[in-house]
N, C-alpha and C positions, 0 to 999 in steps of 0.2 A: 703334609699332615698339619691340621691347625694346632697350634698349640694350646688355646683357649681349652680344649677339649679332654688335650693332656693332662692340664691345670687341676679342670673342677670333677673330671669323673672319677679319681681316685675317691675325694673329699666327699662324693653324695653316694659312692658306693661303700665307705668307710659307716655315713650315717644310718643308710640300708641296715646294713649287719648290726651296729649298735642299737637297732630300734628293737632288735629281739630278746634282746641281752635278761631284760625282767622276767618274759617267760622261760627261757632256757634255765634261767638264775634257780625258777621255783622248782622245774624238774630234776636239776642236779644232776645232769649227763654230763660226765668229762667230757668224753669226746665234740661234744656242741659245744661245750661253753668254751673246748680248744681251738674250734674251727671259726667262733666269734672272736676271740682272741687277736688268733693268727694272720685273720681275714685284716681286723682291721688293724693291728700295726704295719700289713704287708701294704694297705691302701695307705695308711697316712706316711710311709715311707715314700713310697713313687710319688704322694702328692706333692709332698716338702723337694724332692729331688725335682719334678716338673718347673716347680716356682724357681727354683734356684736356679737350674739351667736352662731356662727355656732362651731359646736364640742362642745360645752359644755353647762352650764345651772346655771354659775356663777351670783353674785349678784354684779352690777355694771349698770351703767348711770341708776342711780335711777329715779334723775329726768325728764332726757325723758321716762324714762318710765312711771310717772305717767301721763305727758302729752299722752302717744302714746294710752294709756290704754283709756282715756278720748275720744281720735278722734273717738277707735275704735267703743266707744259707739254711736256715734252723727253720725259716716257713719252705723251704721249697722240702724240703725231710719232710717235716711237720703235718703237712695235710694232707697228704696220704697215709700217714703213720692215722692221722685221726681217722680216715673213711674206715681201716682197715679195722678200728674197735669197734667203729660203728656195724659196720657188716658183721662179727665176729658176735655184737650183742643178737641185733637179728638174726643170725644161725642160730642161736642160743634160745630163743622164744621159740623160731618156727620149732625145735625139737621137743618142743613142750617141757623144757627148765628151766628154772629158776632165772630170771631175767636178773636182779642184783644179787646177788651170794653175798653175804657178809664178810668181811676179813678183809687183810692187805692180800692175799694173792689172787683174789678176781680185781683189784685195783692195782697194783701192780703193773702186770700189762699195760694198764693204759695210760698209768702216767710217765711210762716210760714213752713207749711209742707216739705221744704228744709233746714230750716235752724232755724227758733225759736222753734218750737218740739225740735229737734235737739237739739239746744243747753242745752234746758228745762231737758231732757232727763239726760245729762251729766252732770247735776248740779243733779236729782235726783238719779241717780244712788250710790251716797254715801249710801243714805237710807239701799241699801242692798250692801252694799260692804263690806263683812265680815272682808278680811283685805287690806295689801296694793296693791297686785300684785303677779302675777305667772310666774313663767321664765319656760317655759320649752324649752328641748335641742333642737338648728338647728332652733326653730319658735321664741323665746325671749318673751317678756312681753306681756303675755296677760289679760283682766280685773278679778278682784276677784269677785263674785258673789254669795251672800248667799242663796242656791236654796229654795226658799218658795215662798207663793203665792202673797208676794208683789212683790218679783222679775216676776212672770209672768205677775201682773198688769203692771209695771213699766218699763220691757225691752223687754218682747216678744210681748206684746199686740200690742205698740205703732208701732211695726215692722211688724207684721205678718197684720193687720187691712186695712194700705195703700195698700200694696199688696196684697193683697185680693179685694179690691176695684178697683185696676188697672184692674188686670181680670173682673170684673166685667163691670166696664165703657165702658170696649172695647169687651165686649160682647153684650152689649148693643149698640155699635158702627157700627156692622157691619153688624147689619140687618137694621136701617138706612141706612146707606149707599148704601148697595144694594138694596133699594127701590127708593132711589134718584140717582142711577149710571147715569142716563142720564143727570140732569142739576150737576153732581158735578163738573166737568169741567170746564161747565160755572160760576157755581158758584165763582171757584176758579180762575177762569181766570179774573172774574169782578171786585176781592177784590184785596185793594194792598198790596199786600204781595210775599214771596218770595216762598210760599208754593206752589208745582206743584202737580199731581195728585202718582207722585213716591216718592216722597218725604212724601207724605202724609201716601201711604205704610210701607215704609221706618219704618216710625216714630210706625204707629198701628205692625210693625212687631217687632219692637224692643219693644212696650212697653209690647204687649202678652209676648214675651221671657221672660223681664227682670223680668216681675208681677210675672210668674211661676216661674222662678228660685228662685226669695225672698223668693215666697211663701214654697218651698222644703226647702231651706236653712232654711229659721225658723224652720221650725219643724223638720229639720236634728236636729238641734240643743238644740231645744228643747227636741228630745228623748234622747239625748247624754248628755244632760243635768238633765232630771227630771228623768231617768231611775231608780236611786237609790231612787226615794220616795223623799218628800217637809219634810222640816226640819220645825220646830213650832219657831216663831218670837215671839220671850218672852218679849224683850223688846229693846229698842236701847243700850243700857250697855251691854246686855248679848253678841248683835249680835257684835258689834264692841270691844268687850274682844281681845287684846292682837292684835289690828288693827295694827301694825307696823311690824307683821310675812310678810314675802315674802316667798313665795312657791315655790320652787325650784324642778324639777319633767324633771329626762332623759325618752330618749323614752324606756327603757327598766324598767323604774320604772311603767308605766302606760301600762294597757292590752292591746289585740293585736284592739281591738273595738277602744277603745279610740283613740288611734293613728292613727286609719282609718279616723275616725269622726275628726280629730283636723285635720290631712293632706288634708282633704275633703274641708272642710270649710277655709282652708289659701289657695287653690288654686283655689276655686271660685271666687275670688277677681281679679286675672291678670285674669282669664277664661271669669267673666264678663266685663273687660276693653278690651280684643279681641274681645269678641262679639259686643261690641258699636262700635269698630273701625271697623268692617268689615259692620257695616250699614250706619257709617254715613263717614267712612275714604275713602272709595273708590269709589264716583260718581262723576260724570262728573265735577261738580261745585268745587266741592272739590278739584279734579284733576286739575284743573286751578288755584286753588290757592297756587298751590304744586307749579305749575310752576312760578307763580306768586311771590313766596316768593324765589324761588331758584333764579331766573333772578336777583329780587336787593340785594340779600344774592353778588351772580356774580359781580354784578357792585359795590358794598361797599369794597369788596375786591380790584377791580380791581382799582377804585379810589384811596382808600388807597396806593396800591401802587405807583401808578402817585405821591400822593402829597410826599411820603420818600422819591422818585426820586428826584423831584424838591428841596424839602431842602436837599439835599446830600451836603455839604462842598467842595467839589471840582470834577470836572467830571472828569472821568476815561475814557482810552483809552485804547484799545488791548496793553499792553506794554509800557505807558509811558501817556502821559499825549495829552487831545481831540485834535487833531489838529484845531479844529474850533475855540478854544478857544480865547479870544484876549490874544494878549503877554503881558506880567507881566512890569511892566516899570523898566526901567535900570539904576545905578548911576554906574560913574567912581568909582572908588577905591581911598580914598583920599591921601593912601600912595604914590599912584603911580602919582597923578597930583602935589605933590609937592617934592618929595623925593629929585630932584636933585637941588632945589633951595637954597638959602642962608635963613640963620636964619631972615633977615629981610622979604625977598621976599616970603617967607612962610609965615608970619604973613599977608602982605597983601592975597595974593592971598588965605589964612583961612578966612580972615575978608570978600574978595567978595565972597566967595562961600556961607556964612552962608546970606551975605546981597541978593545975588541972589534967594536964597533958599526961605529968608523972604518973598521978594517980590512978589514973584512966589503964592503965597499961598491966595486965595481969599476966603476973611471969608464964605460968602455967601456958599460955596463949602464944609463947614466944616458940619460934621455928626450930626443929628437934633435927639434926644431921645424923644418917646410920650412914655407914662403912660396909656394903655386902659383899662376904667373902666368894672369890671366883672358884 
């Protein structure tokens, strides 16, 4: 496996998902703006672990690793919890209801299943966290997981259940819809919202994909995981014995299976942050606001330059100095207005120049200092 590969696809599948972030921002979907989110700290997590490990399988940045270990549990919950709003909204339209309900109990739901499972998740996961962390070569830290059947309660369940439910919702979605194909238009045309009838596509097309895909990756993971047989949960002492081992494992130390299943499941993560950006990164709407960001990205640069110009210190000219400039004001040389006079006629003709000089000088004229407050 080249590692170069490892390195940069998290990073340009991370930028993927962020380029959408302004439209999802203006439509206000949980659930997308969870799946922008999740996407990309799940991508700049593997990226930063790529760079750090790559060639080897050393023990070092502990402690991002116990945070990265953490995220990867609350994303691996997490976006299935999101598909399953997502499906859950689209059931909700194909029936012809109210697509947002006002109040916290249609919100609710989904900031749970994006983000307090989630988090819930990642606080239980010590339960079966046998020890600290696992490094292995070219992938870096990933979570410790004592395989028994709390660990299926507690990690697989909460993952595999949402995604299961997405497929389901949007199985239930589309025979709906095809019964109402004639006023959904209308429907969608009467509400106000920003939902059009491609868009609506869009979204049941992505949420089928992403519901399947969780649902495979679970139980990829799941065989690769409970293959050797569930280990017997004796007690919390027994399981967390000698919890501060970090497991250190090259790809030549692990079978040729394992290595398939570990390279499988790290690059389902940029795979699923391409597949979001190719449903929701490339329509027309979207496409305008590409252009939209690029025009005043344009003019902030082009501003910017205006205003360095303008406080520039002195203007320059092809070879010497603007001709348009006003001329600079002139004194005599004082050697020269008195050098041939006498020792007396010098002291006067010093005393009028310094008295001319005074005079000359109108207070009013003189340089005013403000102090503007921040």
């Amino acid at each position: 496996m080249t590692n170069w590969a490892l390195e940069i696809a998290p990073f340009l599948a991370s930028s993927l998902v962020i380029a959408t972030l302004p439209h999802h921002w203006r439509v206000g979907n949980i659930a997308t703006l969870s799946i922008i989110a999740w996407l990309f700290v799940y991508n700049m997590m593997y990226g930063v672990n790529a760079v750090i490990w790559n060639g080897n399988d050393d023990i070092q940045a502990a402690t991002w690793c116990d945070l990265a270990t953490k995220l990867k549990i609350g994303a691996d919950v997490a976006l299935p919890g999101c598909c399953l709003c997502l499906a859950r909204r689209l059931l909700r339209i194909a029936k012809g209801k109210e697509m947002s309900p006002p109040g916290w109990r249609y919100l609710m739901p989904d900031i749970l299943l994006c983000w307090g499972i989630p988090v819930l998740i990642m606080a239980l996961h010590l339960v079966v966290q046998g020890h600290r962390f696992d490094i292995i070569e070219n992938i870096g830290c990933l979570p410790a997981v004592y395989i028994s059947w709390p660990s299926i309660l507690i990690l697989d369940l909460p993952a595999f259940l949402p995604a299961a439910g997405a497929l389901l919702c949007c199985g239930m979605a589309i025979p709906k819809l095809y019964q109402r194909r004639q006023s959904f238009r209308v429907f969608l045309e009467t509400t106000e919202s920003s939902l059009t009838p491609s868009r609506y596509m869009r979204l049941m097309g992505l949420t089928l994909l992403l519901g399947l895909w969780n649902t495979i990756l679970v139980a990829v993971s799941a065989v690769s995981a409970y293959i050797g047989g569930l280990q017997p949960y004796v007690s919390w002492p027994f399981v967390h014995a000698g919890f501060e081992f970090i497991g250190q494992f090259k790809n030549s130390d692990l079978s040729p299976s394992d290595v398939a299943f570990t390279y499988i499941l790290w690059w389902a993560v940029p795979l699923s942050s391409v597949i979001f950006f190719l449903f929701f990164g490339t329509g027309s709407q979207v496409l305008q606001d590409y252009k939209a960001m690029a025009g005043g990205l344009s003019r902030a640069v082009s501003l910017s330059r205006r205003k360095s110009q303008a406080l520039s210190p002195a203007r320059r000219w092809r070879g010497g100095v603007d001709p348009e400039a006003p001329p600079l004001p002139t004194r005599a040389d004082s050697a020269s207005t008195y050098s041939g006079a006498s020792g007396g006629s010098r002291k006067e003709l010093l005393g009028s120049t310094f008295a001319a000089d005074a005079g000359s000088v109108d207070r009013e004229q003189l340089p005013s200092f403000y102090h503007y407050a921040q």
